[in-house]
ZABAKE-372810 format. One record per residue (C-alpha): residue in three letters; x, y, z negated. Coordinates in nm, 3 decimals, decimal comma. Layout:
<sites>
   code        c1        c2        c3
    ALA         X         Y         Z
...
</sites>
This chain:
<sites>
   code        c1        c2        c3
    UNK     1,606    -0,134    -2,512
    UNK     1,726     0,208    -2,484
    UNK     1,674     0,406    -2,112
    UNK     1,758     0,747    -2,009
    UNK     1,446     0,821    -1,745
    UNK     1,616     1,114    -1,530
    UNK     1,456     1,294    -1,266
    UNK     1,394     1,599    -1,076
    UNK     1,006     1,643    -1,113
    UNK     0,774     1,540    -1,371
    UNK     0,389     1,521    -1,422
    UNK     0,244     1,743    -1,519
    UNK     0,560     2,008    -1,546
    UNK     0,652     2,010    -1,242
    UNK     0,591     1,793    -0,945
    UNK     0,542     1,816    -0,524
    UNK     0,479     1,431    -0,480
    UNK     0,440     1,094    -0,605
    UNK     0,799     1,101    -0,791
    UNK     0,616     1,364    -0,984
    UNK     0,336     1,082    -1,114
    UNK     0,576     0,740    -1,131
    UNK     0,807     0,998    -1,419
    UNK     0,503     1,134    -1,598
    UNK     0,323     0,817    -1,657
    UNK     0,604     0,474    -1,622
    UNK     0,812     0,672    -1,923
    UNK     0,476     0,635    -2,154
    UNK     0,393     0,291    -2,024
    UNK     0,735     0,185    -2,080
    UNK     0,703     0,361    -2,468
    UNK     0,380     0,132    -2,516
    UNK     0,635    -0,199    -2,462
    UNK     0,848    -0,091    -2,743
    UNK     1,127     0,133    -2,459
    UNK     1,356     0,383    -2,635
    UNK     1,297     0,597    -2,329
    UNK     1,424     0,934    -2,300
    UNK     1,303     1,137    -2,020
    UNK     1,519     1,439    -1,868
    UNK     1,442     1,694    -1,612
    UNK     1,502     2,085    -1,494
    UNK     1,344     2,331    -1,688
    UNK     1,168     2,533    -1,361
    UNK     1,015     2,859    -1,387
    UNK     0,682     2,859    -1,405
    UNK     0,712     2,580    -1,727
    UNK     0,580     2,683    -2,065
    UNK     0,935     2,740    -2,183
    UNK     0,791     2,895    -2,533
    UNK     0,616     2,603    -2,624
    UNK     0,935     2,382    -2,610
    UNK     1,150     2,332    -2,912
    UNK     1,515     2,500    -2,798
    UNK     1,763     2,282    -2,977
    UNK     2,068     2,413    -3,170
    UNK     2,387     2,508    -2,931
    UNK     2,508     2,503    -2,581
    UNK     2,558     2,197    -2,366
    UNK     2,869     2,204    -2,109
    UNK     2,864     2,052    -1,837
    UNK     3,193     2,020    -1,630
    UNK     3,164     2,183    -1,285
    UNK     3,385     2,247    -0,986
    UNK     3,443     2,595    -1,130
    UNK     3,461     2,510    -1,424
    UNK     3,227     2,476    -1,715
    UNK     2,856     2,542    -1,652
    UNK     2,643     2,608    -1,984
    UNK     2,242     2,555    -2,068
    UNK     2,037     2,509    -2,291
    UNK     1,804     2,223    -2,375
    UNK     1,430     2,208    -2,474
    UNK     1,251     1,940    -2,622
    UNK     0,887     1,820    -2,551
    UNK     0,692     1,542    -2,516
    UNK     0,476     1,358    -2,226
    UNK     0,167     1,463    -2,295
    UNK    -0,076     1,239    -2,510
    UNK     0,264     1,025    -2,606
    UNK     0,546     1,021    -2,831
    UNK     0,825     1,027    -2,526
    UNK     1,040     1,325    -2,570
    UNK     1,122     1,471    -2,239
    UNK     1,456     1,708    -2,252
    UNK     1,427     1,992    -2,036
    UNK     1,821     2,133    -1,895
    UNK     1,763     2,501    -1,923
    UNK     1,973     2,675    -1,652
    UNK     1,756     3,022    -1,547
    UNK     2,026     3,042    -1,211
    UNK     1,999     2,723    -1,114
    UNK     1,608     2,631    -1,140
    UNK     1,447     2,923    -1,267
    UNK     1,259     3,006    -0,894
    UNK     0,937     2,972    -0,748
    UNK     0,939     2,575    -0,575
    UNK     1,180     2,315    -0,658
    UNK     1,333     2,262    -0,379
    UNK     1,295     2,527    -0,113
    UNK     1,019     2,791     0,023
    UNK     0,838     2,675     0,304
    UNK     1,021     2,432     0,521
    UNK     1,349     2,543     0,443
    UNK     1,551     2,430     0,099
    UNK     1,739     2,633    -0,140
    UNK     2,120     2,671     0,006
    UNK     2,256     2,560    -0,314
    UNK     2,078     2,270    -0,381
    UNK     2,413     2,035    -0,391
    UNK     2,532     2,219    -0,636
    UNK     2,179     2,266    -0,828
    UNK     2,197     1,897    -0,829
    UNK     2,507     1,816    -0,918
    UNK     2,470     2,048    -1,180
    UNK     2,127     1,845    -1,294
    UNK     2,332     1,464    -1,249
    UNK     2,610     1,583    -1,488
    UNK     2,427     1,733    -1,769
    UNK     2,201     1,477    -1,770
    UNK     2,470     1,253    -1,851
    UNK     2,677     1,495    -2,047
    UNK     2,282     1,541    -2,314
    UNK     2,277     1,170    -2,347
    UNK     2,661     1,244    -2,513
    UNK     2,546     1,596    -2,676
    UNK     2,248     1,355    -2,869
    UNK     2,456     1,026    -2,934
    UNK     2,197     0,835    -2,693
    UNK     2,391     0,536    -2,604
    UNK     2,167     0,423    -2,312
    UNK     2,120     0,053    -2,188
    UNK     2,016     0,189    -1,865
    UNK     1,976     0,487    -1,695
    UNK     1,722     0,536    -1,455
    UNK     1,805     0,759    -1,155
    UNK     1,502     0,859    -0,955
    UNK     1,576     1,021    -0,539
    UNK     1,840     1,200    -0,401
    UNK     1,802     1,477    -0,619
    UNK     1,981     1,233    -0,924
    UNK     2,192     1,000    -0,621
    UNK     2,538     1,097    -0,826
    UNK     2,430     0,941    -1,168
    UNK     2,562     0,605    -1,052
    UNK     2,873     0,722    -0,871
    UNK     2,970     0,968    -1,220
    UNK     2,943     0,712    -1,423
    UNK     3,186     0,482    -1,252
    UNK     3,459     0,725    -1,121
    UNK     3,410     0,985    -1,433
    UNK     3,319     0,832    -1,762
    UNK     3,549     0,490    -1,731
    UNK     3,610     0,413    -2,099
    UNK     3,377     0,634    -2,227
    UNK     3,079     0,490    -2,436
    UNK     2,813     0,555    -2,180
    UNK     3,019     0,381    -1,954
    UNK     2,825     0,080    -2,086
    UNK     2,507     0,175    -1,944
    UNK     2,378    -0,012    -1,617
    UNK     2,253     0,190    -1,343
    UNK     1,886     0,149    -1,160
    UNK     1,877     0,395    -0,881
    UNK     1,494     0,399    -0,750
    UNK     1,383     0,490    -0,362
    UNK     1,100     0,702    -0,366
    UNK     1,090     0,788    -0,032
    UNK     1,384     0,743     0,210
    UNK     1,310     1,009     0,431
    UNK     1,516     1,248     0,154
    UNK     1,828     1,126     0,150
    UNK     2,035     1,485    -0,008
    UNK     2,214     1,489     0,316
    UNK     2,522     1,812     0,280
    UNK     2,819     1,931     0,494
    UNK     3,119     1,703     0,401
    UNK     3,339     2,035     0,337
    UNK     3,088     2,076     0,017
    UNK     3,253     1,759    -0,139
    UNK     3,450     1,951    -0,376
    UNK     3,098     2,107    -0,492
    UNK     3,074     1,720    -0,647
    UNK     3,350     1,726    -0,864
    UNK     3,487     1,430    -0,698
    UNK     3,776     1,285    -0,493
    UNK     3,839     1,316    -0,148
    UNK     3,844     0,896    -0,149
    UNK     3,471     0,925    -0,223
    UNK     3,400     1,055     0,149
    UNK     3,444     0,684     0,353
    UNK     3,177     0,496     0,512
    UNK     3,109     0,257     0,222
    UNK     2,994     0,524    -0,039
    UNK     2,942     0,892     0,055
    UNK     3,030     0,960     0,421
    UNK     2,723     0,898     0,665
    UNK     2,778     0,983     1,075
    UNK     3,013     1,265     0,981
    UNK     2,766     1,392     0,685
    UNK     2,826     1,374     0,294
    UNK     2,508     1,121     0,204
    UNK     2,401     1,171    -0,179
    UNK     2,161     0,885    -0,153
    UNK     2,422     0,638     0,029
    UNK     2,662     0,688    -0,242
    UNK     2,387     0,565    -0,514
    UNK     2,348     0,301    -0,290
    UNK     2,643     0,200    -0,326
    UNK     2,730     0,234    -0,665
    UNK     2,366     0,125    -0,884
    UNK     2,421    -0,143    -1,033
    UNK     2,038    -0,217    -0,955
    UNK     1,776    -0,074    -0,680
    UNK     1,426    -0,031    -0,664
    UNK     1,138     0,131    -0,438
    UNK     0,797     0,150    -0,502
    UNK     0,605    -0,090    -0,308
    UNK     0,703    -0,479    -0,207
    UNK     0,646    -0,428     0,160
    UNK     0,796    -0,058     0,177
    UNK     1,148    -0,276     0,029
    UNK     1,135    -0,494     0,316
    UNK     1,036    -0,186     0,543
    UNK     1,364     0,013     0,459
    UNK     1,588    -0,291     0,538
    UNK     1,474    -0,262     0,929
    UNK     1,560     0,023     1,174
    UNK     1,229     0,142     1,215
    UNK     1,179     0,260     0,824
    UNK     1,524     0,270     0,710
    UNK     1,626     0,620     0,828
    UNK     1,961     0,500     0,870
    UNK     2,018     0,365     0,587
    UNK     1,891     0,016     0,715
    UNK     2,168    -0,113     0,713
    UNK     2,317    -0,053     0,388
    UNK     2,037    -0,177     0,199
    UNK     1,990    -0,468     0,397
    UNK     2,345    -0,544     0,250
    UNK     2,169    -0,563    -0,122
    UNK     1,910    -0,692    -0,051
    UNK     1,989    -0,940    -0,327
    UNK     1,958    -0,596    -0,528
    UNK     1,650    -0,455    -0,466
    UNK     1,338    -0,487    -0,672
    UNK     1,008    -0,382    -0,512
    UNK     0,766    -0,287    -0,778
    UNK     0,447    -0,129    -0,679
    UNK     0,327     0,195    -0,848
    UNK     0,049     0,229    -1,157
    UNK    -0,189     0,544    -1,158
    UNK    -0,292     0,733    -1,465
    UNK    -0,621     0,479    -1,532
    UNK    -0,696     0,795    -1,783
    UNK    -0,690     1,043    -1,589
    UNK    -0,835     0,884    -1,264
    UNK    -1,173     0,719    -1,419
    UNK    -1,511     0,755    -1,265
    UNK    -1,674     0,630    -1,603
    UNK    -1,564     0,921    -1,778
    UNK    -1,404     1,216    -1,540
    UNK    -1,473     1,536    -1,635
    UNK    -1,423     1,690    -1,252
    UNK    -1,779     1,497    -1,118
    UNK    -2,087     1,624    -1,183
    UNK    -2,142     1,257    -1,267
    UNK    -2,024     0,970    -1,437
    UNK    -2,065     0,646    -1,297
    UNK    -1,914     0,226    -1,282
    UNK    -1,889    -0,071    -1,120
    UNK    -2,226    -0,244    -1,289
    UNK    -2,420     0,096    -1,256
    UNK    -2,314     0,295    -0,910
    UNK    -2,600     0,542    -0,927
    UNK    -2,433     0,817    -1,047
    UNK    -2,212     0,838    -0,709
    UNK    -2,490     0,913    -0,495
    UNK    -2,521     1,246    -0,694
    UNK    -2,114     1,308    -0,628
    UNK    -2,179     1,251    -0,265
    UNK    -2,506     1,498    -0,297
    UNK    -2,287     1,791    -0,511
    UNK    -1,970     1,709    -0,278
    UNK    -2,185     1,852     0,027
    UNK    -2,282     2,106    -0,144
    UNK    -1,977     2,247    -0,307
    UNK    -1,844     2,211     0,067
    UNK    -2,140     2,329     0,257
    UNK    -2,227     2,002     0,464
    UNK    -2,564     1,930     0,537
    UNK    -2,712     1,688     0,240
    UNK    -2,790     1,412     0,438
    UNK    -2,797     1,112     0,191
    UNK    -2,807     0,869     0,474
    UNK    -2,513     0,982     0,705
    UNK    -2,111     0,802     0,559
    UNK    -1,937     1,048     0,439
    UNK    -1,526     1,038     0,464
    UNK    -1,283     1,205     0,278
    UNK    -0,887     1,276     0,312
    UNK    -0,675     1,473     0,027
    UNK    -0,336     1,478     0,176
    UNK     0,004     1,650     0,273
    UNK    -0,118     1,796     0,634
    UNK     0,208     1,582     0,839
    UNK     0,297     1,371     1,095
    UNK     0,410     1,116     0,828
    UNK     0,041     1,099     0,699
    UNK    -0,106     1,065     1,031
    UNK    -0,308     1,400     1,060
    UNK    -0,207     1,437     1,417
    UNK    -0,363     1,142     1,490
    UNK    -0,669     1,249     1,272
    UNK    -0,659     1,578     1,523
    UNK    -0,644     1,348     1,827
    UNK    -0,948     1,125     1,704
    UNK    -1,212     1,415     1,579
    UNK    -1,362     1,507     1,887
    UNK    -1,453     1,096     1,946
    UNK    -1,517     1,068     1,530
    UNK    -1,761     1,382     1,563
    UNK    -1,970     1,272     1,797
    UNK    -2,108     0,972     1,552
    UNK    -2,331     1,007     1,258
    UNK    -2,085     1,105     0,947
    UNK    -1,973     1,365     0,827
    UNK    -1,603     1,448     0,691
    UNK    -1,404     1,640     0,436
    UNK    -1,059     1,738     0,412
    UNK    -0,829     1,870     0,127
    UNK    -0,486     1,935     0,198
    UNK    -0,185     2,161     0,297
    UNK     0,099     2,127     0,533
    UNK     0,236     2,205     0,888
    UNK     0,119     2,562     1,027
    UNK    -0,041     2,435     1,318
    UNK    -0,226     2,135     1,123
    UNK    -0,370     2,384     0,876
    UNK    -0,493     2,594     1,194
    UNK    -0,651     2,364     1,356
    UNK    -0,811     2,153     1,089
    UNK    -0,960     2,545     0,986
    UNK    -1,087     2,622     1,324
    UNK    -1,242     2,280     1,343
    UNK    -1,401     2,337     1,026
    UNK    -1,572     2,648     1,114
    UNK    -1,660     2,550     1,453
    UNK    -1,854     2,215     1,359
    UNK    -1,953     2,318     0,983
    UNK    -2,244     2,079     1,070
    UNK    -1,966     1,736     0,984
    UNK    -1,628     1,877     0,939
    UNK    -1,488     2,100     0,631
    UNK    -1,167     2,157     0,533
    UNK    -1,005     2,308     0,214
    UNK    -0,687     2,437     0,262
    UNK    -0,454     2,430    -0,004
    UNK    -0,501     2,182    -0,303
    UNK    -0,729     2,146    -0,607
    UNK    -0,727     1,864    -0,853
    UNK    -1,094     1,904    -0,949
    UNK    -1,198     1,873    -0,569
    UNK    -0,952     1,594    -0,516
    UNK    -1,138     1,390    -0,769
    UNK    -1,441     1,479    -0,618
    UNK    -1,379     1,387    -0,320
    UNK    -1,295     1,033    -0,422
    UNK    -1,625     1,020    -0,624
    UNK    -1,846     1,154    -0,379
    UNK    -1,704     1,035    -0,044
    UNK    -1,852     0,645     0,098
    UNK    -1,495     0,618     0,260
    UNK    -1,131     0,756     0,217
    UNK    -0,880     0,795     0,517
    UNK    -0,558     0,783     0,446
    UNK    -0,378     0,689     0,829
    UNK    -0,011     0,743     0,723
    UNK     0,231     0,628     0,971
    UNK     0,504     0,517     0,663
    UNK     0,404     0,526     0,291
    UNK     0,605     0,406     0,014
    UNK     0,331     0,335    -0,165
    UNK     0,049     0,609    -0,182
    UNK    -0,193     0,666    -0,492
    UNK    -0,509     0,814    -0,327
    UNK    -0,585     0,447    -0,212
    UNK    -0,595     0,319    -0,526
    UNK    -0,768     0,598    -0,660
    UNK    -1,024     0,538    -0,386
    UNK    -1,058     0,156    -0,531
    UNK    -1,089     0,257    -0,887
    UNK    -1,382     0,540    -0,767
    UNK    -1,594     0,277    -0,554
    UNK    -1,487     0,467    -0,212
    UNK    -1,297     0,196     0,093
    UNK    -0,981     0,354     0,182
    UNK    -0,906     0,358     0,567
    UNK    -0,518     0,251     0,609
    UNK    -0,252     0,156     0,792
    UNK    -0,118    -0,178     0,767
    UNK     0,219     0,043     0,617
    UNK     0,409     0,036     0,278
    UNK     0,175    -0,009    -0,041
    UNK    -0,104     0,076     0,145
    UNK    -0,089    -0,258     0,297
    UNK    -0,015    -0,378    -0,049
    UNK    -0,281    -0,276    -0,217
    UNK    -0,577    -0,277     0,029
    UNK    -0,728    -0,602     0,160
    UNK    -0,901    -0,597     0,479
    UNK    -1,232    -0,682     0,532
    UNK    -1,358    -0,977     0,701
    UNK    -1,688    -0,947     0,822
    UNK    -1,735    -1,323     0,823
    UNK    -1,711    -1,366     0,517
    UNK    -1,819    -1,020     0,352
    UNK    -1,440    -1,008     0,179
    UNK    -1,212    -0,766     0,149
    UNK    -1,161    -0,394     0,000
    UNK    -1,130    -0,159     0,266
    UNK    -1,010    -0,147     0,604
    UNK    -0,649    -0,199     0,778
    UNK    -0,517    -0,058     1,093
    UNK    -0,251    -0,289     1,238
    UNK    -0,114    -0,086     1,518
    UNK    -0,144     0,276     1,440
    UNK    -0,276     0,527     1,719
    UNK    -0,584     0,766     1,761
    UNK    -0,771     0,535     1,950
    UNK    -0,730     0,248     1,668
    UNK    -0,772     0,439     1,393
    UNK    -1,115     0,578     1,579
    UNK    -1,230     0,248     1,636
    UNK    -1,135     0,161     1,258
    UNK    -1,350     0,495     1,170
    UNK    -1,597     0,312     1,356
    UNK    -1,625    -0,049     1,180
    UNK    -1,680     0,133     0,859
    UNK    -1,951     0,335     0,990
    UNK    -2,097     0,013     1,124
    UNK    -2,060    -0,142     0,791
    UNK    -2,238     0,114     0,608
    UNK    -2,514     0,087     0,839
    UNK    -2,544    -0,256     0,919
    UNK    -2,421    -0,444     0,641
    UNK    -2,460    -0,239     0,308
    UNK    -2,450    -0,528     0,065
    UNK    -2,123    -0,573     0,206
    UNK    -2,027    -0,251     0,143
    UNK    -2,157    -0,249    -0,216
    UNK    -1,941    -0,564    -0,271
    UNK    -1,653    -0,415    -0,118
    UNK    -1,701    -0,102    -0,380
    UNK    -1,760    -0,313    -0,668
    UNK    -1,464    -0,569    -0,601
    UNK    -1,213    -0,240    -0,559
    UNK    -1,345    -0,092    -0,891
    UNK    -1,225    -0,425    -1,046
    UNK    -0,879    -0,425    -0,952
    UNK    -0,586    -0,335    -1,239
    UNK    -0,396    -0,055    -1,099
    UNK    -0,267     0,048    -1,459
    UNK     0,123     0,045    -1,505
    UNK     0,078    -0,196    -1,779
    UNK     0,234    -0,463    -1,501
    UNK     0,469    -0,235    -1,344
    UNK     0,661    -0,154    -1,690
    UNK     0,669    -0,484    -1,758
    UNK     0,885    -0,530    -1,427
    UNK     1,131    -0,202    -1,486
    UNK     1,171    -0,327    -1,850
    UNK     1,256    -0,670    -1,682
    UNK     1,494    -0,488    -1,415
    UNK     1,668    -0,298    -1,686
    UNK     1,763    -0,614    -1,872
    UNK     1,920    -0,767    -1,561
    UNK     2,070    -0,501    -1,472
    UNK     2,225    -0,447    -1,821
    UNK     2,313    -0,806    -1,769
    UNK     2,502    -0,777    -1,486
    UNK     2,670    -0,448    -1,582
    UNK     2,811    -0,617    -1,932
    UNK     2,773    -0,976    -1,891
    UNK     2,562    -1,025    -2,185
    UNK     2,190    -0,949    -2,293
    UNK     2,108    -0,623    -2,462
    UNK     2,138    -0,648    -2,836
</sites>
């Protein structure tokens, strides 16, 4: 099986988010089933561009204004034997972020992307790859699909079937309609069953339209999308292939997330010998200047500071959480006024709140190791790795009932002493306060629960061994369906 893994961020290159993790990690995972897998993605500044094999000549990639040229590096994934090919382009992606600076994106992201779509496909011709699939990951790599049906009819690629994943339908690469020309293609494109969206030119519509396959990340976060409430428009659309669309839930990197042998904790520890987490929770108050009280819960969050993650909520609870016995730490970055606040809390009541602003990988870890409870209150998530990196470190995640959160975390049932952490079903300050509040009582009340609970999370399989295993089967069906026969 022979797949050409494109996207527009990859671990640990490049990334802002989860699509970041699923293309560093599925690609090697995919490699250990016996994948010819190919991964492709922007070479950005701030890349080790030196340390990348630059391959013989120029690759041209048709454009609107004519012919665009780059160059192409070759790595690997690290700690595999996946090349990755980076498209070397210094106008296009050689800049500080990805995307945009601050809250605002690049102007020329359409064409940055379209740019990025087309020489993907045009390497995979440079290199004689003859994909079986091609795996298109976001908005940022929507016009894979659509290029390879209206552009390279007859052409030997042509062949390949088309798996267009969701990572998180709130980007959809939404543009002006007069930029269609920016695309390369016709002005037939722009109708309501493929590009045009309420008078905009959709980039993730049009993949929608034209994947042979779909996929998101999580089984309840596919049924989410199909319903008005989650499917940012787009409900409707993917309702109609349903038939289509694959939910498979997200691994995590069981190497690099592993309490029994992480070098960010000042201790190692497991689910048959938990000791060594009490001295995380000990150095984690230290490092951020709580008191070290052994005996008080301690709660963590590492997060994007948003609405989408709940933090205004979090805001709306703290003055009701603070006045119990815990304490809490924060990592994370996001809206102005979040950062401001969460900063003034932090100085103000020092004695059970600190924030870090900003992010730190070590810390994150740390906080997963040394915290007795993670809260992760996000109003939509796709799927969300911090809550299974909280089950594989021993710490109950705090969730809403929402996307693979809901997935992945089973709710406790005090009757029975079951469960792995604790749901919120309808999502406000108040609820997620009281939630706050069961878990306190837990830890207080019923610790042999709570050890049980930590234990029975530390057990679960959150590898990608399982997930692969699905994409590989996806990619077979799809080829299926593309060709009407099984790959070779």
């Amino acid at each position: 099986m022979r797949v050409l893994f494109v996207s527009s961020e990859v671990t640990p290159f490049r990334k802002t988010g989860g699509l970041g993790d699923v293309s560093g990690a599925l690609p090697k995972a995919l490699k250990s089933r016996g994948v010819d897998v190919r991964v492709v993605m922007p070479l950005y500044g701030g890349i080790r561009w030196n340390e990348l094999e630059r391959l013989e000549g120029v690759l041209e990639v048709p454009m609107y204004y004519g012919t665009a040229r780059a160059a192409v590096r070759l790595g690997s994934l690290p700690g595999s034997e996946v090349p990755i090919y980076f498209l070397e382009h210094h106008g296009y992606f050689d800049r500080p972020e990805l995307y945009g600076v601050g809250d605002g994106a690049y102007p020329d992201n359409l064409e940055r992307f379209t740019f990025f779509s087309r020489a993907s496909l045009e390497l995979a011709r440079a290199l004689g790859f003859e994909p079986d699939a091609i795996h298109a990951n976001d908005w940022q790599t929507a016009l894979i699909p659509v290029y390879l049906n209206a552009l390279y009819r007859g052409a030997t690629l042509a062949r390949a079937a088309t798996l267009f994943t969701i990572h998180n339908l709130a980007f959809q690469g939404v543009f002006d309609p007069g930029a269609l020309f920016v695309t390369g293609l016709d002005r037939e494109r722009y109708n309501p069953s493929e590009l045009e969206h309420y008078g905009t030119m959709n980039l993730m519509k049009v993949a929608l339209a034209h994947a042979t396959l779909l996929s998101t990340v999580s089984p309840t976060y596919a049924g989410e999308i199909q319903r008005p409430e989650h499917g940012a428009g787009l409900d409707g659309v993917i309702a109609s292939r349903r038939a289509d669309l694959h939910g498979i839930l997200n691994g995590i990197d069981t190497e690099e997330w592993d309490p029994k042998k992480d070098r960010h904790l000042p201790a190692r520890y497991s689910g048959e010998d938990l000791s060594g987490k009490a001295i995380c929770k000990r150095e984690l108050q230290r490092e951020m200047g709580l008191p070290m009280l052994s005996g008080a819960p301690l709660f963590g969050a590492v997060s994007r500071l948003t609405p989408q993650k709940g933090f205004d909520l979090l805001a709306q609870a703290m003055e009701r959480l603070l006045g119990w016995d815990l304490q809490i730490v924060l990592l994370g970055s996001g809206d102005a006024d979040a950062e401001q606040y969460f900063s003034a809390l932090s100085s103000m009541r020092g004695d059970k709140f600190r924030a870090r602003i900003g992010f730190d990988n070590g810390l994150a870890h740390r906080i997963e190791a040394g915290c007795d409870f993670f809260l992760m209150p996000s109003r939509f998530e796709p799927c969300g790795l911090n809550q299974m990196y909280s089950l594989r470190y021993g710490t109950p995640p705090v969730v809403h009932a929402t996307g693979g959160l809901v997935d992945t975390v089973l709710n406790y049932d005090e009757s029975k002493g079951e469960g792995t952490g604790f749901v919120i079903y309808e999502l406000n300050a108040r609820s997620l306060g009281d939630s706050v509040g069961w878990a306190i009582s837990t830890y207080f009340d019923r610790p042999r629960d709570l050890e049980a609970m930590r234990r029975r999370g530390m057990r679960e399989d959150f590898s990608w061994t399982e997930a692969a295993k699905r994409y590989e089967k996806v990619y077979r069906e799809a080829y299926r369906r593309r060709n009407g026969v099984d790959v070779a």
